[in-house]
C-alpha positions in Angstrom: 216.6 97.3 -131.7 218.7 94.3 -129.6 216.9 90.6 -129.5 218.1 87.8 -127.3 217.3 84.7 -128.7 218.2 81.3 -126.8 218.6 78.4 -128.2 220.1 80.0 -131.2 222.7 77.5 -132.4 220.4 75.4 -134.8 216.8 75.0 -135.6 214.5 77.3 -134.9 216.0 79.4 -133.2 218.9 80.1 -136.0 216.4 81.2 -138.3 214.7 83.2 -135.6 218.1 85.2 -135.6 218.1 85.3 -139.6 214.5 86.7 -139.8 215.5 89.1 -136.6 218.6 90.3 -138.7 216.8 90.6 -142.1 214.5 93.3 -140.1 217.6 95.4 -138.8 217.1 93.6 -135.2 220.7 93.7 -133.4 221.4 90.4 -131.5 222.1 88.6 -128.5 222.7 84.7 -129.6 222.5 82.6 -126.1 223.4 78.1 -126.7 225.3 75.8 -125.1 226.9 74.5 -128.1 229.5 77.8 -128.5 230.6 76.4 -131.7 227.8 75.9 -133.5 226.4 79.1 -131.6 229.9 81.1 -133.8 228.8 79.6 -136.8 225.5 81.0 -136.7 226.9 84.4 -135.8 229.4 84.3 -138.6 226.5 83.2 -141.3 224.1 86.0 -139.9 226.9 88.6 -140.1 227.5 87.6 -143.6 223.8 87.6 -144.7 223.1 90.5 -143.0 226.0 93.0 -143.3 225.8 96.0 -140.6 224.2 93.9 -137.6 225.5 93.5 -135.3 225.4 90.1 -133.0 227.2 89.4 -130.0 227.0 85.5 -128.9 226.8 84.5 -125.2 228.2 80.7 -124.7 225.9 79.8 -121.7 223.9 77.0 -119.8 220.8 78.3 -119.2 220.3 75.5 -116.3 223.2 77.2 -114.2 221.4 79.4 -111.7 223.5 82.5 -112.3 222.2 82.0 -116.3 220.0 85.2 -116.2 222.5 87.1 -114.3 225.2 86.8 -117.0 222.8 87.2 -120.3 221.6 90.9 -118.1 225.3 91.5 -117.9 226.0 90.3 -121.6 222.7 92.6 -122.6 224.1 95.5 -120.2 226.9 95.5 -122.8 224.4 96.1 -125.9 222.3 98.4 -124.9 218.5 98.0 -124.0 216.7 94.8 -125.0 213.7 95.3 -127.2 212.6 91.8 -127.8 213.2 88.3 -125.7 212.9 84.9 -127.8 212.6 81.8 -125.6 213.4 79.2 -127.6 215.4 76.8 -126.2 213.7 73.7 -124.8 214.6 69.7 -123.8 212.3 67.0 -125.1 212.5 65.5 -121.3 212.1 61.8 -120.4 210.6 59.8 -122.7 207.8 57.0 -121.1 204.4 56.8 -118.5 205.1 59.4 -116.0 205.4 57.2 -113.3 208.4 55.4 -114.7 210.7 57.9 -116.2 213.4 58.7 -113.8 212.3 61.1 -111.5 215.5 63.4 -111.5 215.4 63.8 -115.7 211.6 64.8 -115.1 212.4 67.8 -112.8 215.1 68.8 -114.8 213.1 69.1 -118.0 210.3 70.7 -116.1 213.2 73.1 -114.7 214.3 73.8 -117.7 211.5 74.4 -119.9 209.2 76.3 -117.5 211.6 78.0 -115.1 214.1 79.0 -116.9 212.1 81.3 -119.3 210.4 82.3 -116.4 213.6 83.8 -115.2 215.1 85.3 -118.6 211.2 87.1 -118.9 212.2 88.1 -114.8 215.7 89.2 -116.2 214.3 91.7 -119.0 210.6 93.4 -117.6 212.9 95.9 -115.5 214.6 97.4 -117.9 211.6 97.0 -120.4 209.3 99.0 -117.7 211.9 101.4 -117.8 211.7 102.1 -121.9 208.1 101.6 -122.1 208.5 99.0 -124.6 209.2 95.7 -124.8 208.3 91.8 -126.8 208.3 88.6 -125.3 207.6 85.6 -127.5 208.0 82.0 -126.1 207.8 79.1 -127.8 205.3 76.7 -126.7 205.5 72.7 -127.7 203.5 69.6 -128.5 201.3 69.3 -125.6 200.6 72.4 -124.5 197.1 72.3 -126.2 196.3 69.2 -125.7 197.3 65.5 -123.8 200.4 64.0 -125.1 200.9 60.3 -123.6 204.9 59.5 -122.9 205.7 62.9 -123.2 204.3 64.6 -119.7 207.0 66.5 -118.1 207.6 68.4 -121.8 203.8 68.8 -122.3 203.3 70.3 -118.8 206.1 72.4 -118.7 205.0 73.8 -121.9 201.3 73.9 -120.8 202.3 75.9 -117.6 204.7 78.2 -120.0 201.6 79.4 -122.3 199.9 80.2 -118.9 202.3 82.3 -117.6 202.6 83.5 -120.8 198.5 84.8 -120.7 199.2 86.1 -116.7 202.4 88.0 -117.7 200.9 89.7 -120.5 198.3 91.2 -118.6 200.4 92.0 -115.8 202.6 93.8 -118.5 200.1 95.4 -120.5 199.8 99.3 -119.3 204.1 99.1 -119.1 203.8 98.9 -123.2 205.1 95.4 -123.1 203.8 92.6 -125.3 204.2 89.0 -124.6 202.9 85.9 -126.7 203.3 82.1 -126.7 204.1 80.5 -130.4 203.3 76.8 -131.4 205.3 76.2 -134.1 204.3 73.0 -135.0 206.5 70.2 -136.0 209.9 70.0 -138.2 212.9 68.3 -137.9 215.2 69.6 -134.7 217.1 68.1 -132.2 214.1 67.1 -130.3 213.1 65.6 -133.6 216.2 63.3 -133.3 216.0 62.2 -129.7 211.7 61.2 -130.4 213.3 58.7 -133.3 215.8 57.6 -131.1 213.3 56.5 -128.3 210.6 55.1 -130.6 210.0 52.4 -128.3 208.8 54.6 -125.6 207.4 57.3 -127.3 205.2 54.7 -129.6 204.8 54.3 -133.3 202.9 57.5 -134.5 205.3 60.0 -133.2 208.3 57.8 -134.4 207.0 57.6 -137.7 205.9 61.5 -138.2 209.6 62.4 -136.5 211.7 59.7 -139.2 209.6 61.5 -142.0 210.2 64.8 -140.8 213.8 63.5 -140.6 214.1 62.3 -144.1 212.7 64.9 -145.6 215.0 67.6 -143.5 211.6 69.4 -142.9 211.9 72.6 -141.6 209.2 74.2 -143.3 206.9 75.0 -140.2 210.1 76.3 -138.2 210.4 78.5 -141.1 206.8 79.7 -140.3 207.2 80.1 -136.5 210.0 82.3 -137.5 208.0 84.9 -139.6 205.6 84.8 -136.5 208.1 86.2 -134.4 209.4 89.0 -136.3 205.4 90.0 -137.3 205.2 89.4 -133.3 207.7 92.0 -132.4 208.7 94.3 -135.6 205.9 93.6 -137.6 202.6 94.8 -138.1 201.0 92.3 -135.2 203.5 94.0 -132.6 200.8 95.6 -131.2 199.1 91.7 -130.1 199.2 90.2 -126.4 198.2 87.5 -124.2 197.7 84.9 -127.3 198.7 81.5 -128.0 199.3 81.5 -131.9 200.1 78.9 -134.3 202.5 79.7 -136.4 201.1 76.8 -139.1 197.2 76.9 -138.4 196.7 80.3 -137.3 195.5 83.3 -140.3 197.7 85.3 -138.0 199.5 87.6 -140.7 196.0 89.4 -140.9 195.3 89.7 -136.9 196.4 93.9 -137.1 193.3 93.5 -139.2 190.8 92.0 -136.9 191.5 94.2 -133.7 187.9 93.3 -132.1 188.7 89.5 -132.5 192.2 89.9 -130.7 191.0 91.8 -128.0 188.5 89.0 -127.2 189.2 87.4 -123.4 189.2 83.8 -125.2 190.1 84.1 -128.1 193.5 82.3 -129.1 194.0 81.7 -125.4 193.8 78.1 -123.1 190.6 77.7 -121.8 188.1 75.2 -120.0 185.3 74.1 -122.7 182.0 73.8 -121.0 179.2 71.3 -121.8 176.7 73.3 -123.3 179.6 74.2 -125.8 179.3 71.1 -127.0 176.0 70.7 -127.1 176.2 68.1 -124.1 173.8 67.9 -121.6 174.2 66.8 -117.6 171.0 64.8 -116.1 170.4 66.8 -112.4 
């Protein structure tokens, strides 16, 4: 089997490629950074003697992005699993103050760039009859997250798509989730410390302790998620939203009836009579 991960030089998405590896998944290792993106190739070779990972030093915001990781894949073979993990933390501040140009760009790059890579892959994976998409959802896709809009919404709009494409997907034998791996230290970690002013006292404070204590344990999580996700027992689950810290999701291949529910583990509106609230006429 052949992953692409993005994202792949550090954080989550490094042990994404580990956990991938450590379950005989070939690789396709897409970052910016091509240094850091070698080093990470180099340790997963070493770890995991026999697989095989190829590394693809790339911008995922140039337009021809998906183009060249389709060419890269072309190389491989077939593509059995897509990880979408790479992600900006956007402008920091109110929404109507943050420069404009940063806020389409981390919109851009957060929303319609996975969009593209899932565009890039679903051919080929109609073609096998097969396929796994898992993409990585953020603070704020559940819920409002002041000074933080244009990462929220993108990531908001990413779980949606996520939802729509699974169904659209379903009868090809492809199987597409959204993952909220809840908070650890990362790059994004780094630049909500660095802009404490604007991004207030709570988050500063949970990001310096995540920071201190080199906190990684929920990424750790999130990356167990995706290979029970895609070459684990839940590979047969679609259309969720699933936290990787909250969730009892190493038992959903147990609960088929409570998977299959519309709702369940999904974005939805909450109406007043579920909360026991009642509208005067």
């Amino acid at each position: 089997m052949l992953a692409i991960v993005t994202g792949a030089s550090r954080g989550l998405g490094r042990l994404c490629a580990h956990e991938l590896a450590a379950h005989g998944v070939d690789l396709l290792l897409i970052a910016r950074d091509r240094a850091a993106l070698a080093d990470v190739a180099v340790e997963t070779k070493i770890k995991y003697p026999g697989r095989e990972v190829t590394t693809l030093g790339c911008d995922l915001r140039e337009p021809d992005a998906p183009q060249r990781m389709r060419e890269a894949a072309d190389q491989l073979g077939q593509v059995d699993i897509l990880v979408n993990n790479a992600a900006v933390q956007g402008p920091i501040g109110p929404a109507w103050e943050v420069p404009w140009r940063e806020f389409e760009e981390a919109v851009r790059f957060d929303f319609l760039v996975p969009v593209a890579l899932c565009r890039a892959v679903i051919p080929s994976m109609k073609t096998m009859g097969r396929g796994w998409i898992i993409n990585i959802s953020g603070g704020g896709a559940t819920g409002p997250r002041p000074m933080f809009t244009a990462y929220a919404a993108s990531k908001t709009a990413l779980v949606r798509f996520t939802e729509t494409l699974a169904m659209e997907t379903a009868r090809d034998g492809i199987r597409v989730n959204a993952i909220a791996p809840g908070a650890f230290a990362s790059g994004i970690t780094k630049v909500v410390h660095s802009s404490a002013e604007n991004a207030g006292a709570a988050e500063a404070a949970t990001a310096r302790q995540l920071l201190d204590a080199e906190d990684t344990a929920n990424a750790q999580k999130a990356a167990r998620l995706v290979v029970y996700l895609t070459v684990g027992e839940g590979r047969d689950v679609t259309g969720k939203l699933i936290s990787a810290v909250w969730d009892r999701w190493d038992c959903f291949h147990r609960y088929p009836e409570v998977v299959a529910q519309k709702d369940a583990f999904t974005l939805r509106r909450i109406l007043p009579e579920e909360r026991n609230l009642v509208l005067d006429e």
